[in-house]
SEMARDREN-246245 format. One line per 4 residues: number of its first residue (from 0); their letters; for each residue x, y, z of N, C-alpha, C. Coordinates in steps of 0.1 Angstrom, whole numbers, plus 2048, in hexadecimal, padded with zeros to 3 digits. Layout:
NUM = A = X,Y,Z,X,Y,Z,X,Y,Z; ... .
% end
This chain:
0 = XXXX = 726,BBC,1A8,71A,BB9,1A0,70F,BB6,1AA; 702,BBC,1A8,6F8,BBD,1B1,6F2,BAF,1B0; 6F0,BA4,1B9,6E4,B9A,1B8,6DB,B9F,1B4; 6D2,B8E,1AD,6C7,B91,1A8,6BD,B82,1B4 .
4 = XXXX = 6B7,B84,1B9,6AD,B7A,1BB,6A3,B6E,1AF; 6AA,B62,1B4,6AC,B56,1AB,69E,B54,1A6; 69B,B53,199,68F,B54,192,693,B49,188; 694,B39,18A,697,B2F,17E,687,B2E,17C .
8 = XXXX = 67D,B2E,180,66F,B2D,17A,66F,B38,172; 671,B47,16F,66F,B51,16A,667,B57,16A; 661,B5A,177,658,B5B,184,652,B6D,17F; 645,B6F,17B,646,B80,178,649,B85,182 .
12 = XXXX = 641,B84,18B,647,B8B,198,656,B8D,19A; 65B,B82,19A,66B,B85,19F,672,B8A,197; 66F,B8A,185,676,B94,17D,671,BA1,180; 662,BA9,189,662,BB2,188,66C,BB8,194 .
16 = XXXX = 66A,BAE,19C,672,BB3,1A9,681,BB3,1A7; 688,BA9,1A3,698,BB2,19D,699,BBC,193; 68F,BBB,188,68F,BCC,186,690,BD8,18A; 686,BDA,194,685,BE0,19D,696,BE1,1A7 .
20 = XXXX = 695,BD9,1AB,6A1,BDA,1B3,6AE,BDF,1AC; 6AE,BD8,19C,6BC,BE1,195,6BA,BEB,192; 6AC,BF4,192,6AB,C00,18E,6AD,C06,198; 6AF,C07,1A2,6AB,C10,1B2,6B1,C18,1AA .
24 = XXXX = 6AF,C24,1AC,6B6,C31,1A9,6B7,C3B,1B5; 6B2,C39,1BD,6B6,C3C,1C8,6C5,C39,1D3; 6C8,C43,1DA,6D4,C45,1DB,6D7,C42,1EB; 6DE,C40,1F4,6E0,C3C,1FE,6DA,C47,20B .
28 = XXXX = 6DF,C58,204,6DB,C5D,20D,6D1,C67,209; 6CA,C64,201,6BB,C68,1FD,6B6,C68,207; 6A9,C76,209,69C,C6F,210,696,C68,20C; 68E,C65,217,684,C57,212,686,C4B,20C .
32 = XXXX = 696,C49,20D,69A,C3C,206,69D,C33,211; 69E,C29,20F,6A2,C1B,217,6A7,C0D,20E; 6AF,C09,219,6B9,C00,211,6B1,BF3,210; 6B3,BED,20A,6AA,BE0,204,6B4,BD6,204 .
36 = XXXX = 6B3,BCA,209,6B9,BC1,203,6B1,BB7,1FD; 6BB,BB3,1F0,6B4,BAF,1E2,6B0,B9D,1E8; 6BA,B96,1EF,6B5,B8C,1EF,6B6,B90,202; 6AB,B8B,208,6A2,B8C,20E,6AD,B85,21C .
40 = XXXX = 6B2,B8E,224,6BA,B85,230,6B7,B77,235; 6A7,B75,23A,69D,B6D,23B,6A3,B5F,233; 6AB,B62,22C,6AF,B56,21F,6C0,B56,21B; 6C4,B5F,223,6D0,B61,222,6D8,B6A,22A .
44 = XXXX = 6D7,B67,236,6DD,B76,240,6E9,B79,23B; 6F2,B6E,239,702,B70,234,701,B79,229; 6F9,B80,220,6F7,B89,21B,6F4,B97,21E; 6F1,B99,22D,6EB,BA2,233,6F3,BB0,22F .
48 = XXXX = 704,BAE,232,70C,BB9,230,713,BB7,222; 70C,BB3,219,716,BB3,20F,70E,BBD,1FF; 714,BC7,1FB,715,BD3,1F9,70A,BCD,1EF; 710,BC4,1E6,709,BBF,1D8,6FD,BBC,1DE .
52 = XXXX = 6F4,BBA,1E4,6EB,BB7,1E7,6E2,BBF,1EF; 6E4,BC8,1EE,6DF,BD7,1F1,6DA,BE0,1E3; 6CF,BE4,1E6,6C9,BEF,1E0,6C5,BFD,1E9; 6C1,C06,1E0,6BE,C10,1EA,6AF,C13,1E1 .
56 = XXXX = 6A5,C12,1E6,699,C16,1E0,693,C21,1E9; 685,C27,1E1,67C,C31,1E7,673,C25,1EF; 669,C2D,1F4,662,C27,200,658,C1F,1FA; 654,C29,1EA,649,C24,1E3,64D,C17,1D9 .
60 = XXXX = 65B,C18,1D6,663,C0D,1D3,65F,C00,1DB; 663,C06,1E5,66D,BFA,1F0,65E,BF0,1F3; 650,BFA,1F2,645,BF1,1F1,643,BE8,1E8; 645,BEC,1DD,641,BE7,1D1,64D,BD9,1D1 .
64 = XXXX = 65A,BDB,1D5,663,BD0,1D3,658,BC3,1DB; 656,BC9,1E7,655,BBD,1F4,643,BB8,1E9; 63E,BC0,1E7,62F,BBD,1E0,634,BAE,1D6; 63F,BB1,1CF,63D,BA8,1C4,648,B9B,1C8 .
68 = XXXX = 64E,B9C,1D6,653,B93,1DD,647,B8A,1DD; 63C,B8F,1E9,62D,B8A,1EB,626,B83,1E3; 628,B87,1D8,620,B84,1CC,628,B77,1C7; 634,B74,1C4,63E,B6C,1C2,63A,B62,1CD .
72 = XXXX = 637,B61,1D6,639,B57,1DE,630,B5F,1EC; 627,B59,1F5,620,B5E,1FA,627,B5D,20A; 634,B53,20C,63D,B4E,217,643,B5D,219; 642,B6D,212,647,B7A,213,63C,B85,21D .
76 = XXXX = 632,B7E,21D,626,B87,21B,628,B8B,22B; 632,B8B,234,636,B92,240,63E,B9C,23D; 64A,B9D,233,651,BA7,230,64D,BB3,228; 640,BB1,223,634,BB5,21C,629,BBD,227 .
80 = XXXX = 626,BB6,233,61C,BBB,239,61C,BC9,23F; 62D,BCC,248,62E,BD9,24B,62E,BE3,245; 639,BE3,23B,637,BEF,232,62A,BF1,22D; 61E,BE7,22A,615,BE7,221,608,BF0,230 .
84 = XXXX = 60C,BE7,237,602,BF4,241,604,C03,244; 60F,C04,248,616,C10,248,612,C1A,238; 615,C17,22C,60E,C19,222,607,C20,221; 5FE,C12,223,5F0,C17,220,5E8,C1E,22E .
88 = XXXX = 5ED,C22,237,5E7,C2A,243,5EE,C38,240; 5FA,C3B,236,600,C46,236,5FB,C4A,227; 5F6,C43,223,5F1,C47,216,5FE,C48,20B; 606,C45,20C,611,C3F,204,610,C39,1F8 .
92 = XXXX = 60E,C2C,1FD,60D,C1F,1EF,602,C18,1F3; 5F9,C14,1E8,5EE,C05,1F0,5F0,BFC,1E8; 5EC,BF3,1EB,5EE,BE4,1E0,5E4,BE5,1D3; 5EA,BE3,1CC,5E2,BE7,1BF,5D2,BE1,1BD .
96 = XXXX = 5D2,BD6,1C7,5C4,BCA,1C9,5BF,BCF,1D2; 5C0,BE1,1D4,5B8,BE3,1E3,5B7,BD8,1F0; 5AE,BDB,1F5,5A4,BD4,1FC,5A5,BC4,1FF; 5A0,BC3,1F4,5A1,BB3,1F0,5B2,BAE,1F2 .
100 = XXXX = 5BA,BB6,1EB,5C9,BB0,1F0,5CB,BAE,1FE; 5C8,BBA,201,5CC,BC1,210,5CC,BB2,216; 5BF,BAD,215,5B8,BA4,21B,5C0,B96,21C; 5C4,B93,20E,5CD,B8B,20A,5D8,B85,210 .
104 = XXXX = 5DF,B93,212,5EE,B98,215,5EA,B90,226; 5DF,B96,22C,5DF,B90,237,5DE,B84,23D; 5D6,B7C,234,5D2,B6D,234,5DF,B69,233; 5EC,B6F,228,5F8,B63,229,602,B6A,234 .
108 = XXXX = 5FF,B73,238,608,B77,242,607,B6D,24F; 5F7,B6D,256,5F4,B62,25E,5F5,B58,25D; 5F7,B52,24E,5F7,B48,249,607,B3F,24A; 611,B48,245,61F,B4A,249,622,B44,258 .
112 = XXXX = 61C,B4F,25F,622,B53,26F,620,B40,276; 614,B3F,271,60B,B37,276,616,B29,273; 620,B28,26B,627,B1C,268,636,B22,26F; 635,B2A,276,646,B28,278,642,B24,288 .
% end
């Protein structure tokens, strides 16, 4: 059975983001897919190799999962920052707040770094 990332508030963000993650329809050896893990190593390595806790998402996916990690809790917004550059320099995916997110995303990234 696939984990879900623990939502007792009933957090929009984090229902959209196990959605997302149960839906992956993407397949292991797809292009353009990449494996995801649902709860976040960072919080649980001992999960790292364990099957259930694996997704395989698209790239445009795998943004949108980490976007609404960010959004759920702003302590993400580094696992958020690379894909979200990369993105939006390849013309891929952008944050739906444009600009103004972009901006955002960056303030809690340094904001993050800045406490460990």
């Amino acid at each position: 059975m696939m984990y879900s990332f623990e939502n007792p508030d009933h957090n929009k963000w984090i229902d959209k983001y196990n959605e997302l993650c149960h839906a992956g329809k993407a397949k292991r050896d797809d292009i353009n897919t990449s494996l995801h893990h649902i709860i976040p190593r960072s919080i649980s390595p001992e999960l790292t190799y364990d099957k259930n806790n694996h997704t395989y998402l698209t790239v445009v996916d795998h943004m949108w999962v980490h976007y609404y990690l960010w959004k759920a809790n702003p302590q993400y917004a580094s696992q958020a920052w690379f894909g979200t550059v990369w993105a939006r320099k390849n013309h891929v995916w952008d944050l739906p707040g444009g600009d103004d997110e972009y901006e955002q995303l960056k303030k809690d990234v340094f904001r993050y770094r800045k406490k460990k």
